[in-house]
TORDO-927950 format. One record per residue (C-alpha): x, y, z. Coordinates in steps of 0.001 Angstrom, whole numbers. Layout:
// TORDO-927950
R	X	Y	Z
...
END
This chain:
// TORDO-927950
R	24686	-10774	3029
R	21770	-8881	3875
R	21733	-4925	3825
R	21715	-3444	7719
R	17892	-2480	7390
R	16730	-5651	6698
R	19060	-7553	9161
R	17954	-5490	12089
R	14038	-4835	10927
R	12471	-1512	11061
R	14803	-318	13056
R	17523	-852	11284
R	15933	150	7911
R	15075	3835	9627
R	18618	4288	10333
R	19857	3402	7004
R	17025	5911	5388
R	18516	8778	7846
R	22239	8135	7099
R	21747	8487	3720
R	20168	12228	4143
R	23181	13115	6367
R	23051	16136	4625
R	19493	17213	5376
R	19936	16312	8946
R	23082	18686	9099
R	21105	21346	7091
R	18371	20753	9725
R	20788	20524	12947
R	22356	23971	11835
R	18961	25951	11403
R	17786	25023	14930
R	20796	26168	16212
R	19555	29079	15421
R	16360	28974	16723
R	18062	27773	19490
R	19348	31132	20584
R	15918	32348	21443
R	16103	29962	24410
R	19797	30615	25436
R	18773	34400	25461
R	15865	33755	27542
R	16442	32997	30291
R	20623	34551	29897
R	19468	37793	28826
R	16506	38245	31802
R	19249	37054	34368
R	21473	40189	33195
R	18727	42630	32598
R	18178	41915	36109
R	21790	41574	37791
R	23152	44317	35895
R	20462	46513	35090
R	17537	46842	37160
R	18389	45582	40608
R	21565	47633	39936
R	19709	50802	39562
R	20452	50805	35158
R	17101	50665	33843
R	18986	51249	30325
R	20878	48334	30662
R	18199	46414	31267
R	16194	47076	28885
R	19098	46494	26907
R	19673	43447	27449
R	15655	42905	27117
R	15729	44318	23713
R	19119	41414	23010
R	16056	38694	24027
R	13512	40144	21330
R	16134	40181	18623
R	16872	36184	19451
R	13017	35920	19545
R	13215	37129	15864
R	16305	35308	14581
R	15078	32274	15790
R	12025	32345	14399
R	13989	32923	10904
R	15608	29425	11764
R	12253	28056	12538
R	10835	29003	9236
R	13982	27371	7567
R	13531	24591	10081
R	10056	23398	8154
R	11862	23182	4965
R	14618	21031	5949
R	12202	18633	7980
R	10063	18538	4750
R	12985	17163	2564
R	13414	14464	5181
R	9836	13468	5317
R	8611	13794	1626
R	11081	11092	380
R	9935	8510	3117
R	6395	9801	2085
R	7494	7895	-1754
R	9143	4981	-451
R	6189	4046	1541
R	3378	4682	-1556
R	6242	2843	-3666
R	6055	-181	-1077
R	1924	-343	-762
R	1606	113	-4721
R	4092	-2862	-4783
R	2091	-4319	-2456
R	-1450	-3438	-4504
R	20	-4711	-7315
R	2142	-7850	-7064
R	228	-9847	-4325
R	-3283	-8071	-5262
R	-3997	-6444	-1937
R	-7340	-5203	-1578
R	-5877	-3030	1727
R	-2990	-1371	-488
R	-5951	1514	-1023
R	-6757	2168	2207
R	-2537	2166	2642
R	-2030	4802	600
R	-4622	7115	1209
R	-4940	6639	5248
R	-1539	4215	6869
R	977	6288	4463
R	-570	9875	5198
R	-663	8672	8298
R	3023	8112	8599
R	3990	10954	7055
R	2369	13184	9506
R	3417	11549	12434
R	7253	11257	11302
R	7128	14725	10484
R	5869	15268	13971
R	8232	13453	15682
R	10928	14964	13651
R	10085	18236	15359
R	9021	17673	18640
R	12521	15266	18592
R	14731	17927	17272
R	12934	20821	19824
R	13564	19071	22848
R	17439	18092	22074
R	18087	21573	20765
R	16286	23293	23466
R	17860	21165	25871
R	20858	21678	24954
R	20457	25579	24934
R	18682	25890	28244
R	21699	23838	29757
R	24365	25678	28471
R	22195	29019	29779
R	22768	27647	33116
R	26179	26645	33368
R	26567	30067	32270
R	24932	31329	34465
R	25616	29407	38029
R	27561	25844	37420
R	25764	24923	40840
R	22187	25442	38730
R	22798	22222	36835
R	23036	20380	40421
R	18973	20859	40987
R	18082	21123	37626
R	19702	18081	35740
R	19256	15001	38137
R	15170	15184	38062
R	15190	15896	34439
R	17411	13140	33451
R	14893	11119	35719
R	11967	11952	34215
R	13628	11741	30515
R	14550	8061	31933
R	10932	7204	33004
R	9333	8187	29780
R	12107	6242	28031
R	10899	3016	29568
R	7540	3119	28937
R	7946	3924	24891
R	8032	-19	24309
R	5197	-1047	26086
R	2911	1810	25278
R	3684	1090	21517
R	2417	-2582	21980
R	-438	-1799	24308
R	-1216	1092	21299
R	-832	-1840	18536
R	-3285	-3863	20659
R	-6106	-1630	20929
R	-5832	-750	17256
R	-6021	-4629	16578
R	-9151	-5132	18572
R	-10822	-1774	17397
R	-9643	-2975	13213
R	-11541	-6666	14650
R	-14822	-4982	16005
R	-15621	-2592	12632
R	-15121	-5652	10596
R	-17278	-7554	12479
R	-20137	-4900	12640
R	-19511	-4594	9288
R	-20171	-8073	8822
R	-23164	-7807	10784
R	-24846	-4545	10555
R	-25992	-5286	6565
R	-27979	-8392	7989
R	-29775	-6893	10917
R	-33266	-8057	9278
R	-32277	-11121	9067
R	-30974	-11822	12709
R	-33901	-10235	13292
R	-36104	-12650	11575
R	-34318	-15532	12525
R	-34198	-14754	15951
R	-30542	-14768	16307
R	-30348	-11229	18571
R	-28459	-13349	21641
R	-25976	-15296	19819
R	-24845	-12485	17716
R	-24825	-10223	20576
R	-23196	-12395	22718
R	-20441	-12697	19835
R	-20227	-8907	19610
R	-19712	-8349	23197
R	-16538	-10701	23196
R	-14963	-7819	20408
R	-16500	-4910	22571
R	-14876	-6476	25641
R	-11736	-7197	23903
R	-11200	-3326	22637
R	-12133	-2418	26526
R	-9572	-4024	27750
R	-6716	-3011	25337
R	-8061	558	25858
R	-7848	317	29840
R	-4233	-1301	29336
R	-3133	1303	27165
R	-4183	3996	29730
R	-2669	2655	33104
R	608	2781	30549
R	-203	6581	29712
R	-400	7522	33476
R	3299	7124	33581
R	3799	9707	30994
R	2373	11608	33167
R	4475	10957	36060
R	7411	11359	33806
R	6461	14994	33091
R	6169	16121	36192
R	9161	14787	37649
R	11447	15368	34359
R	9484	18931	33847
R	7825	20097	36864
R	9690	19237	39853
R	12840	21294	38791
R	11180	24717	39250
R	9923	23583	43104
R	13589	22205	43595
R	14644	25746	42314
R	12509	27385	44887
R	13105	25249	47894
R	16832	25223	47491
R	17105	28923	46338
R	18882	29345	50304
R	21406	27103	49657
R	22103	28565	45653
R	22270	32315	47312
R	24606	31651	49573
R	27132	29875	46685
R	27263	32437	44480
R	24021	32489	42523
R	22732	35845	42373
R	18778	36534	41861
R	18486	37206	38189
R	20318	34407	38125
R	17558	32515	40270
R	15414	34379	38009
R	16690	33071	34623
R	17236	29394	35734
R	13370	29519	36387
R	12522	30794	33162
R	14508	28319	31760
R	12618	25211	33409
R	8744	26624	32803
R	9300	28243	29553
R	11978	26419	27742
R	12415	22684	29234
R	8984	22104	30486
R	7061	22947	27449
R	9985	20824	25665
R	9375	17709	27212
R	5599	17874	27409
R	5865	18240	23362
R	8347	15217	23094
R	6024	12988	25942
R	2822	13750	24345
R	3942	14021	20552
R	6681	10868	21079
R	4629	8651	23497
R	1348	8882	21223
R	2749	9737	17769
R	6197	7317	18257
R	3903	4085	18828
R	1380	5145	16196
R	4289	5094	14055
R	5573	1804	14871
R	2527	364	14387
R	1843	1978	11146
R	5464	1485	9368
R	5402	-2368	10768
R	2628	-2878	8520
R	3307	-1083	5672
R	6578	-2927	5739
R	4897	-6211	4819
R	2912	-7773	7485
R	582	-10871	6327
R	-2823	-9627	5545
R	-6085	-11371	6352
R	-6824	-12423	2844
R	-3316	-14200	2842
R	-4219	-16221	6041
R	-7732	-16908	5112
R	-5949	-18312	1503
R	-4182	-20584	3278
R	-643	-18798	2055
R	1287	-22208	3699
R	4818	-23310	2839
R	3109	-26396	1138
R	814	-24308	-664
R	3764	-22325	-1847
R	5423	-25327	-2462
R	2887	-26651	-4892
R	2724	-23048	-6842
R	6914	-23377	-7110
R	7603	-20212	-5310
R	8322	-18693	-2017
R	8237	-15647	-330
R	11754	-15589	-929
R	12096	-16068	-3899
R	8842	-14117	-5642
R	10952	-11840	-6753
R	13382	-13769	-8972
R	11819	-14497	-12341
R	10379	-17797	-12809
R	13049	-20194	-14195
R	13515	-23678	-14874
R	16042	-23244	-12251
R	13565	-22723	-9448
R	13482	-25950	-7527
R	9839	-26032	-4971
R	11085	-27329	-1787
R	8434	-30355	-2274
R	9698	-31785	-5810
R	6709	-33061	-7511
R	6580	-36608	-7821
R	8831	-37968	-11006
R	5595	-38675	-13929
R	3045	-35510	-12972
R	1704	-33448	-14915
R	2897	-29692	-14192
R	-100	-28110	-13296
R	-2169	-25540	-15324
R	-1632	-21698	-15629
R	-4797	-21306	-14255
R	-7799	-23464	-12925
R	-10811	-22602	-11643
R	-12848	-26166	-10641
R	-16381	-25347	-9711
R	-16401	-22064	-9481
R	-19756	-20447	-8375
R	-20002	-16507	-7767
R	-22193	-13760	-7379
R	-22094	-10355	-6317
R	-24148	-10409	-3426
R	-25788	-12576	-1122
R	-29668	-12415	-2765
R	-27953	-11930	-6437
R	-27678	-13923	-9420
R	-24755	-16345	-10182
R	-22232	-14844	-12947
R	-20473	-17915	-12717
R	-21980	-21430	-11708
R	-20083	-24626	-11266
R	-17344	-23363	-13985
R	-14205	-25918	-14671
R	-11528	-24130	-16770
R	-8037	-25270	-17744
R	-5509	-22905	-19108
R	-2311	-24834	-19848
R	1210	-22894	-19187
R	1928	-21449	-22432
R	-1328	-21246	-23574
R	-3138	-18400	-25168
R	-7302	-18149	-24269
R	-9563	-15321	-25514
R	-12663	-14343	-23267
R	-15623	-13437	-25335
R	-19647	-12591	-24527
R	-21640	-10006	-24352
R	-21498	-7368	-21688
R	-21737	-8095	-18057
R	-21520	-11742	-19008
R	-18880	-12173	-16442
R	-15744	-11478	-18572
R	-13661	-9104	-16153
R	-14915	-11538	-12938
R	-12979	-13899	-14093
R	-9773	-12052	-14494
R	-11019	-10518	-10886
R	-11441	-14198	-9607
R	-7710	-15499	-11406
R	-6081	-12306	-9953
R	-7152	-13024	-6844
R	-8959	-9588	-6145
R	-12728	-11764	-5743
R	-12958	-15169	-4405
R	-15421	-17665	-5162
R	-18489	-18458	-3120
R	-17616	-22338	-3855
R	-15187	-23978	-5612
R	-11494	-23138	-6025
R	-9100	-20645	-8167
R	-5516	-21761	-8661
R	-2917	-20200	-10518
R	234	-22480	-11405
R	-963	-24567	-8421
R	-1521	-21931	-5764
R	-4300	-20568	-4642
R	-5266	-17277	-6312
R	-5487	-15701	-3211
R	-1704	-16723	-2217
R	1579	-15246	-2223
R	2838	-17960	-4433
R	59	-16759	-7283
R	519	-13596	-7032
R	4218	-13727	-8126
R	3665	-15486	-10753
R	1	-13536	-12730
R	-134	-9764	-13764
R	-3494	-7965	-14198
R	-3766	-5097	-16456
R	-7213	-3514	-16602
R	-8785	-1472	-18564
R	-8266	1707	-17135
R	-4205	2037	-17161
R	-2295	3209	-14025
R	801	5805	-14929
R	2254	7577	-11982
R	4143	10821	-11927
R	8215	9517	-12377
R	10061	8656	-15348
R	9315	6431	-17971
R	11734	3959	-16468
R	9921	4073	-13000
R	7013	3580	-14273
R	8110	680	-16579
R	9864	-1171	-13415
R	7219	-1027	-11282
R	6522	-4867	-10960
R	10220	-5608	-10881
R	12244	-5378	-7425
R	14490	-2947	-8749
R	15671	-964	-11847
R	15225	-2574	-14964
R	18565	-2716	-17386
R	18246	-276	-20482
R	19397	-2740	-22739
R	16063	-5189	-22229
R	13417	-2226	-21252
R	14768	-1388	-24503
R	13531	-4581	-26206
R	9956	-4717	-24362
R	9048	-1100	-25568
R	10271	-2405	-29404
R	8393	-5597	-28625
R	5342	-4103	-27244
R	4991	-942	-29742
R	5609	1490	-27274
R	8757	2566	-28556
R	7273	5521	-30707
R	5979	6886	-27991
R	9220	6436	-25284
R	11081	8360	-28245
R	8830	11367	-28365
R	8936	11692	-24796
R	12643	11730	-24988
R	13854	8354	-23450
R	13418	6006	-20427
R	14639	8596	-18327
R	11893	11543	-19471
R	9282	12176	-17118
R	5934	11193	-17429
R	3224	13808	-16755
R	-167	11090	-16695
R	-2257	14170	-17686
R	-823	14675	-20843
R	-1469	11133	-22169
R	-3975	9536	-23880
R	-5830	6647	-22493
R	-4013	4255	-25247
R	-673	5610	-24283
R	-925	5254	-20730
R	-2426	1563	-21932
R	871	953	-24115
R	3057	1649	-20589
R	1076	-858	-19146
R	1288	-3547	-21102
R	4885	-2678	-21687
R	5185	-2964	-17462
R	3211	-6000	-17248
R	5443	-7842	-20005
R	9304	-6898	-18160
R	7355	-8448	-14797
R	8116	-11898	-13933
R	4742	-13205	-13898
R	4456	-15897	-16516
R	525	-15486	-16678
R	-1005	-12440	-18284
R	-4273	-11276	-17515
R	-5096	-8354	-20310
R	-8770	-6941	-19264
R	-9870	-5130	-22189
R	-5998	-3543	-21632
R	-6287	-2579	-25767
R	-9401	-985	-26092
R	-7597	2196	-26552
R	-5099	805	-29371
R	-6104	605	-32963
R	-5932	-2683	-33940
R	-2486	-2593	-36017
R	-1330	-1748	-32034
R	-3337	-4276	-30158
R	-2303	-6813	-32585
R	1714	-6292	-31906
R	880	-6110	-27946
R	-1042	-8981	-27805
R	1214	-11461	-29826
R	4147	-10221	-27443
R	2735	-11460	-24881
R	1291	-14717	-25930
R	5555	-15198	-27647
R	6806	-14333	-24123
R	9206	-17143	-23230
R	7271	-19641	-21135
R	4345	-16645	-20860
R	851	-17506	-20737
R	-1932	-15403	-21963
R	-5443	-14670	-21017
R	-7315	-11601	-22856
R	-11134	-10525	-22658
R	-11241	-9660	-26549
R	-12119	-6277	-27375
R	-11886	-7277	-31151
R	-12778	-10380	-33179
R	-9330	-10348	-33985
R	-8548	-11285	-30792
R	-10590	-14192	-30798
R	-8988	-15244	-33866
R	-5078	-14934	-32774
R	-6145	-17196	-29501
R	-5426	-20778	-29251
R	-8714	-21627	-27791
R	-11884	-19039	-27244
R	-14240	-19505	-24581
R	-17431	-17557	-25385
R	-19134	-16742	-22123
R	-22679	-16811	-22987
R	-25081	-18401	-19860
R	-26757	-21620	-21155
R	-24693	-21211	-24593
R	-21042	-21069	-23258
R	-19018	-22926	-25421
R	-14931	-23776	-25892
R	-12718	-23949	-28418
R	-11183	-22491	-31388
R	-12051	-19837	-33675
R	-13294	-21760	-36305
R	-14612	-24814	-34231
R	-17095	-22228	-32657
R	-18379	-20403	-35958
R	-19594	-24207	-37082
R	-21027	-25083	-33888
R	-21840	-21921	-31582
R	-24912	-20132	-32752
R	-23641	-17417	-29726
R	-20310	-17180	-30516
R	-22051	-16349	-34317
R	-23985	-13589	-33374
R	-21048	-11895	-31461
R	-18676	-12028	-34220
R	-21576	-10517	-36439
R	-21676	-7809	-33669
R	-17740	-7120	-34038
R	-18182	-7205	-38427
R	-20567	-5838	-40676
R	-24112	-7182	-40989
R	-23355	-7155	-44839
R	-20482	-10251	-44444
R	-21632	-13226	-44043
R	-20677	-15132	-40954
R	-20860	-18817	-42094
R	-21926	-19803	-45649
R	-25432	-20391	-46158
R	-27064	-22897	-44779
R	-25259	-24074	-41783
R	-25849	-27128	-39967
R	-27768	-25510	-36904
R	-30542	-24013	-38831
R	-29549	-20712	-37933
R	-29785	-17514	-40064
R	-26189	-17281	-41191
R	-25878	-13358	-41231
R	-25927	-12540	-38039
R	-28469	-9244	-37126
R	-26986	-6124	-35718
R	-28030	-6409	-32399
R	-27470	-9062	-29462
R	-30682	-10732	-27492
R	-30147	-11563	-23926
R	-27546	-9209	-22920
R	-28780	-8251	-19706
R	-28670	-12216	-18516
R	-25793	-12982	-16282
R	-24098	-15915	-18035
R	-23816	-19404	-16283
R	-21580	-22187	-17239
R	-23270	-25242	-16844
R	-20492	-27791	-17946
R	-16918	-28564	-17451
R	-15563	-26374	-19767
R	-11987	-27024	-19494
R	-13275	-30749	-20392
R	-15341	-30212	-23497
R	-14397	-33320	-25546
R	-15635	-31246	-28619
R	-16032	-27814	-29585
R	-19899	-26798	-29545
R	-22767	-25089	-27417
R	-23339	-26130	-24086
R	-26521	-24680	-24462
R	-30590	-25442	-24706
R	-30308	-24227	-28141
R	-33257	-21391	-27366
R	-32844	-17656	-27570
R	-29628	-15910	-26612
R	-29473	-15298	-22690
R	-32857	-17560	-22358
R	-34986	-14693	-23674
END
């Protein structure tokens, strides 16, 4: 059975969060109790200074009682200052959950909006709860306090006060709904018209040139129209916040005055009068504008906000085509991403009886570049990495090693041709689940060890096997000096290959079969990268892709592919020394000059000792072949100068 909050949707969730802190809201209801007072004394303590003190000739007892409405002024601005803290321990935690959600969010499906989550959408809801929190609380508490004030008054006080302001509280009510989608609406159109000047702006020479000004003007004015019109719907809805407030807030002090006849003549005496007006202007009126203006704009913002931080599709997933077939054909779900991949986990399409299970990871024709006017990296690349298998990435730098993790993680996509992981598309739900991507800059967050190490699992991770990844991994020396999975981690105070060792360690409890390790052991000696990377590539149906850091690397892999431009080649270790002149010179780069890469006189004609340094590597590297369907290892090369120079 599912849990309340995610049977009844946000909602639902909200009041699950608040139950649990029934403590903080009681700490919180009894501190603005006592700022509270201030507005019971108000308008109770003016009515007496008046009644009993200077109408009745006492000027000492008023004052008195003047001097009883400072003091409240002062006590409750004691509760007020308590009030902050209390509302802070309520908002902070919701603060966490929601950076816990987007980093989830970052991480497993390889959001490129989980940044601007964190830093703008979760600040954003943070604020805004915190906001609401108040201006919420104020108006019940003050309510409450400038009601009592007149019952105590004169009961008959309540008759011109209460109907109106129950009104107006009624009208504003109604319109929260609405407003909030009318709100969503314009922020939709307004999110659709930046990206398409975005889109646009960068190529102004070009429509310029082209001649294109009416067509893409014409297209922009369909976004500027469509943000007009949200923005005039959402302001016919804010005129009735407006009406609200002056019925609910305003129209109580003129009742006051034109009834104040009929109120003197049953009993209510004029400080009285007096106090029941201070009461409505000072007390409820300023309430209610706070909770009209602060609830009606900051409530739907809200909404809007926490709906999508709670999981809404994103454009990338769309444009992927994120279908149930595509799903199907990658063996996952969105329901079920966050089970580990077992044999157990039937697609809802069953493949037909005799195919093939498709590879880790595919890339068929793959052509990119990192601009519009710029060179291909990659261009018309075919890879195959079977499920299981273990590939090492080698070339020389900005060859295109880390775009192709980029590309299989689903964080770039390919001008042409396609990316598939297991099946999916790389840019799909059903891929993420099942790939990891640890770069080469490690991310450790303020927590324990153990949050940090479960951070790509749904939920806490049992001792027993966190445990047997940090023994498996190598990290255990260092979870030991920290003082155990449940130590906390200050990120500061590691070193790069620490915080590198906690995230391979987190990368091998996730349940994504396919490992993408980005230069992830550049930091570890190579006694260290050596135990991480064969845990990995022994990882129970785990499949392993690493850009080598080491010639060691190359040698542990199954298969290399040496990413070179016209000299990319494929296969293994010792396949490539015999046949790749490229692959040669790089693993001279990685040893000394002094040992000898080949024996003397190798087939190619090529100087066996590779020199110190490597030509060409300012080329970006091409792949002119099939690689995944080399029928033997070798160069795919021209045979000239590394890089074509």
């Amino acid at each position: 059975m599912k849990r309340d909050g995610a049977r009844f949707g946000p909602y639902g969730r909200g009041l699950s969060f608040l139950r649990r802190r029934w403590r903080v809201l009681l700490r919180l209801g009894g501190w603005s109790v006592l700022e509270t007072g201030q507005t019971f004394l108000l308008g109770y303590a003016l009515a007496r200074a008046l009644d009993e003190g200077f109408l009745a000739g006492r000027s000492g007892t008023g004052l008195g009682w003047l001097a009883v409405a400072g003091a409240g002024v002062v006590v409750g601005a004691y509760g007020t200052g308590r009030v902050y803290g209390a509302v802070a321990a309520l908002v902070e935690p919701l603060r966490d959950r929601l950076v816990e959600r987007v980093v989830a969010r970052g991480v497993r499906e390889a959001d490129d909006g989980a940044l601007s989550g964190l830093t703008q959408q979760v600040e954003i809801a943070r604020d805004t709860f915190a906001g609401l929190v108040m201006v919420s609380r104020s108006f019940v508490f003050t309510a409450a306090g400038a009601l009592v004030g007149l019952f105590s008054l004169a009961p008959p006080l309540l008759l011109v006060v209460v109907p109106p302001l129950a009104v107006g509280v009624a009208l504003f009510a109604v319109t929260l709904r609405p407003l909030a989608r009318r709100q969503e609406t314009y922020l939709v159109a307004d999110e659709a018209l930046a990206a398409r000047l975005g889109a646009v702006c960068p190529g102004l020479r070009d429509v310029t040139a082209t001649g294109a000004e009416d067509p893409v003007g014409a297209d922009l004015a369909t976004y500027v129209e469509a943000e007009a019109r949200a923005a005039r719907a959402l302001a016919r809805w804010s005129v009735a916040r407006v009406a609200s407030l002056a019925v609910g807030g305003q129209f109580p002090a003129v009742l006051l005055l034109a009834t104040a006849p009929w109120l003197l003549a049953h009993g209510v005496t004029p400080g009285a009068l007096v106090g029941a007006l201070a009461y409505v202007t000072q007390s409820l009126l300023p309430a209610l504008r706070n909770l009209v203006h602060g609830l009606g704009t900051g409530g739907s913002r809200l909404a809007v906000v926490l709906r999508r931080l709670a999981g809404a599709p994103t454009p990338r997933d769309e444009e992927a085509g994120d279908r149930p077939e595509e799903e199907a054909e990658g063996g996952t779900t969105p329901t079920d991403r966050t089970a580990p991949p077992t044999d157990r986990t039937v697609p809802r399409t069953a493949p037909a009886p005799h195919s093939p299970p498709p590879p880790a990871l595919r890339l068929s024709g793959v052509t990119f570049a990192h601009g519009p006017h710029a060179e291909a990296v990659l261009r018309d690349l075919d890879l195959d990495l079977r499920a299981g298998g273990h590939l090492a990435v080698v070339g020389p730098s900005g060859a295109g090693k880390s775009t192709l993790t980029l590309l299989a993680a689903g964080l770039l996509r390919p001008g042409s041709g396609t990316v598939t992981v297991y099946g999916a598309p790389a840019g799909a739900r059903a891929a993420a689940a099942r790939r990891v991507l640890i770069p080469q800059e490690a991310y450790v967050h303020t927590g324990t060890l153990a949050e940090n190490l479960s951070l790509l699992r749904p939920g806490p991770v049992p001792r027993r096997e966190l445990l047997a990844a940090a023994d498996a991994v190598g990290l255990t020396p260092l979870l030991e000096r920290l003082g155990g999975p449940e130590a906390v981690v200050d990120p500061a105070a590691l070193s790069a290959g620490e915080r590198q060792l906690i995230a391979l360690t987190r990368a091998y409890l996730s349940y994504a079969p396919l490992a993408l390790l980005d230069e992830a052991t550049c930091h570890l000696d190579p006694e260290a990268e050596e135990r991480a990377e064969r845990a990995f590539a022994a990882r129970p149906g785990g499949t392993l892709l690493v850009v080598a850091h080491r010639i060691t690397s190359a040698r542990r892999a199954e298969r290399v592919l040496v990413m070179d431009g016209p000299r990319t080649a494929y296969g293994g270790h010792e396949e490539l020394l015999e046949r790749s002149p490229g692959y040669r010179e790089l693993v001279g780069h990685w040893e000394p000059a002094s040992q000898p890469a080949l024996a003397l006189g190798d087939a190619d004609g090529v100087d066996a000792v590779a020199g110190p340094g490597l030509a060409g590597d300012g080329r970006h590297v091409v792949a002119h072949g099939p690689v995944g369907q080399v029928q033997r290892a070798g160069d795919l090369g021209d045979g000239g100068a590394l890089g074509g120079e």
